[in-house]
N, C-alpha and C positions, 0 to 999 in steps of 0.2 A: 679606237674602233667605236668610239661612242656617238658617230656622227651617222644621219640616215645613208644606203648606200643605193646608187642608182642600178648598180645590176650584181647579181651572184650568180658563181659558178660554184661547182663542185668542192673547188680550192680553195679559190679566192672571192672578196668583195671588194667591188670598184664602189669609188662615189668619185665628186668634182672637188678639186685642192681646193683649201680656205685657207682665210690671211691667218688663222690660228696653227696653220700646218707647218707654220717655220717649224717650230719645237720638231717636225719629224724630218722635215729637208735640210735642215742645217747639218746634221750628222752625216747625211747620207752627199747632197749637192756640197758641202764642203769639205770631203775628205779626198785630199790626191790620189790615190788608189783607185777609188770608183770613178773618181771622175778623170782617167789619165788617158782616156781617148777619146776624148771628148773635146771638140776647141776652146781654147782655152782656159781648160783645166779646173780645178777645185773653184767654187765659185763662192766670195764671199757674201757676209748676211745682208747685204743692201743689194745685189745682184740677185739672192734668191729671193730676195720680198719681190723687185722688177719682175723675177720669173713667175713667182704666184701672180701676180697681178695678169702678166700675159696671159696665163694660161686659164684665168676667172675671166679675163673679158674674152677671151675666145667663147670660152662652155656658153658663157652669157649670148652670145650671138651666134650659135651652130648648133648647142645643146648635144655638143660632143668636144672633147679635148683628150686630154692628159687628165688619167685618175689617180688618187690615191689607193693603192694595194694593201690590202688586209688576210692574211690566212685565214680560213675561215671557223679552221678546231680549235687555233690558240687565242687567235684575237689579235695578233702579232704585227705590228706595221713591214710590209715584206719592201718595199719599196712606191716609186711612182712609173705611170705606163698610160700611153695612150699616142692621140694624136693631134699633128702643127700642120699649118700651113707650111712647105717648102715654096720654090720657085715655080714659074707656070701654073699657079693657083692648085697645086697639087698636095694633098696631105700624103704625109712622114707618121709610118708609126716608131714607134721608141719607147725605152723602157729605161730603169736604172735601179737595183737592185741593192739592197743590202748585203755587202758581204759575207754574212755568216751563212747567207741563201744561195750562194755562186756555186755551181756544179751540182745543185740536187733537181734538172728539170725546170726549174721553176721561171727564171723567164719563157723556155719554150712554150709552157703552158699558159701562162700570160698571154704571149703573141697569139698564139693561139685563139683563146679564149676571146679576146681583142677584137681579130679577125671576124671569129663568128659573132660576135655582137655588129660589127662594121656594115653586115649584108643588109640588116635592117635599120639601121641609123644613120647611116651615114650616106647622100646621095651624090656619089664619084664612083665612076668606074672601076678604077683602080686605087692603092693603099701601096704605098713606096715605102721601101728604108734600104740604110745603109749605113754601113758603118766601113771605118780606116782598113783598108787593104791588108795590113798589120792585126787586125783583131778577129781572129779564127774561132774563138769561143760566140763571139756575138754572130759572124757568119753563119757557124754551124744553126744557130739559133733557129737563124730568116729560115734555114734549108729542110730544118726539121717542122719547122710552122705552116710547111709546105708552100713556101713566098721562092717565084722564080729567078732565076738569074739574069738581068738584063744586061748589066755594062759596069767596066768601070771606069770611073770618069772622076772630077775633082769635083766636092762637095764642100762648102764651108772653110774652103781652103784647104782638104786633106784630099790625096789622093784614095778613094773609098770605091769599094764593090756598093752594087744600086741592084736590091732584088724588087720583085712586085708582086699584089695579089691581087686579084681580078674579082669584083666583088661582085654578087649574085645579085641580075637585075629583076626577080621576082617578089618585093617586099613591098607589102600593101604598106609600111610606117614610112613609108617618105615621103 
């Protein structure tokens, strides 16, 4: 948590992933567990340095992506969360948690938090996600972040629910 961080809540603090951030996504993007609905599964160390990378030239050119997650009492790395370009030049949010953090809230609040940062940074109508048809904890997640029900259709090759949220066009930062 020693790195500056681009926005704080309550909880948590975001900032943007850096190539020194393996030491914390290798535990987290390579464990089958966390990563078991997710395609293609636990992801090795040369797969997560390509994903740091995408996700630094994205922030590079948006000035928004996928953050790294900090608690903000302990200092604790809680996981990574933000946003990708999908299909149709639309952004995906997502998150990916450490398990010791799984059924205390805490992604809810994330999305959440996310969301409300999203109104004033990010200039798209809307904010998509979804996840595998099969993962009701991540569902409940979208439902409680108050992201609505759209479809469900086949994403990334998995058959997945696709909820959205509608992002508020009065923000003089865009």
């Amino acid at each position: 948590m020693h790195k500056p961080y681009l926005f704080q809540t309550d909880n948590f603090a975001f900032r943007p992933i850096l190539e020194s951030d393996i030491s914390y996504l290798l535990p987290l993007d390579g464990d089958p567990e966390t990563m078991q609905f997710f395609p293609g599964g636990a992801r090795t160390k040369d797969a997560i340095k390509n994903k740091i990378k995408t996700y630094s030239e994205f922030y590079a050119k948006n000035n928004y992506g996928v953050f790294m997650v900090f608690d903000i009492s302990s200092g604790d790395f809680i996981g990574r969360a933000g946003f990708a370009p999908i299909e149709n030049d639309e952004i995906e949010i997502g998150y990916l948690i450490s398990k010791k953090y799984w059924g205390k809230g805490y992604a809810t609040q994330m999305v959440k938090d996310l969301l409300a940062w999203a109104n004033t940074h990010i200039p798209k109508d809307k904010i998509i996600a979804f996840t595998p048809a099969n993962h009701i904890a991540s569902e409940r997640v979208m439902q409680k972040a108050g992201m609505t029900y759209v479809k469900k259709d086949v994403m990334k090759g998995l058959d997945c629910v696709i909820y959205e949220y509608t992002l508020l066009k009065n923000s003089a930062n865009l």
